[in-house]
C-alpha positions as CSV (number, residue, x, y, z in Angstrom):
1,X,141.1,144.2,66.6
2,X,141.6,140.6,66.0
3,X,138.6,139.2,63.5
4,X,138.6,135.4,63.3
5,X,138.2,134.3,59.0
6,X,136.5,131.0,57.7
7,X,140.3,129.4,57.6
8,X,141.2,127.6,61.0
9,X,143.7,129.8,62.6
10,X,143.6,132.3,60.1
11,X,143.3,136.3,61.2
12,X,141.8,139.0,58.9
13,X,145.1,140.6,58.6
14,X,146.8,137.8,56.8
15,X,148.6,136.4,59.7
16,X,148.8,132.6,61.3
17,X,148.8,132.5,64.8
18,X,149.1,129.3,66.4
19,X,146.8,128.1,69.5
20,X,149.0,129.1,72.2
21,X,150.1,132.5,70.4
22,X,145.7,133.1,70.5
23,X,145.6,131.9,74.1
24,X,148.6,134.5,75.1
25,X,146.9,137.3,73.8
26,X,143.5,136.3,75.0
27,X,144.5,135.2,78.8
28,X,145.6,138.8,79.7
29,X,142.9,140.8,78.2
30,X,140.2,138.8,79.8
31,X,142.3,139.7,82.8
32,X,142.9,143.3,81.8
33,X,138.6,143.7,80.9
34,X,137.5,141.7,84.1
35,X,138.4,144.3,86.2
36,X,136.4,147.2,84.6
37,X,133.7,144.6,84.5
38,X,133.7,144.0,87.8
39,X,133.6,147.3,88.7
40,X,130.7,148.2,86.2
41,X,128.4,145.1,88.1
42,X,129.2,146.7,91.0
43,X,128.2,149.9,90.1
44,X,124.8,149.0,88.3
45,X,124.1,146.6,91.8
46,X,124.4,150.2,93.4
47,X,121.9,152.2,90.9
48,X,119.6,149.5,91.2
49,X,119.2,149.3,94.5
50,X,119.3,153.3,94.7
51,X,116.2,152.9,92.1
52,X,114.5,150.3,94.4
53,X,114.4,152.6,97.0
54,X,113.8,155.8,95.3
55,X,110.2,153.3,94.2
56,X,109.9,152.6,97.8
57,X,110.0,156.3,98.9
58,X,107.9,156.7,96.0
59,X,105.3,154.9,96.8
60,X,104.9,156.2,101.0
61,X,104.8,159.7,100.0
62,X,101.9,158.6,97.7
63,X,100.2,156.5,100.2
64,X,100.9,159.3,102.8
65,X,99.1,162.1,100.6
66,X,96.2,160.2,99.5
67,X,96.1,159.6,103.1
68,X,96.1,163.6,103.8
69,X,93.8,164.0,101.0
70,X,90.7,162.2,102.1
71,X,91.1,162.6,105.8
């Protein structure tokens, strides 16, 4: 892992890396972690929707006992 110090350009390891060396290394794994990403938001978008209805169902089978219950 890659830890930026307080000198410009300078890497916790010791090494210089110049601006287009950083942006070689960052352009890909952006790429390479954007994927995963993408395929986490899609797969929260699908619990939380699965949790909205699960609330919805929730909430009729309460409406529909209470509505048992006093008649």
């Amino acid at each position: 892992m890659l830890v930026l110090s307080a000198g410009d350009g300078e890497f916790a390891d010791g090494g210089m890396w110049r601006m287009a060396e950083v942006l070689t290394w960052v352009m890909p794994r952006r790429r390479v972690l954007g994927e995963p990403a993408g395929a986490l938001r899609k797969e929260q978008m699908e619990i939380e929707t699965e949790v909205a209805r699960l609330k919805a169902a929730e909430l009729v089978i309460g409406q529909f006992l209470d509505a048992e219950g006093a008649g």
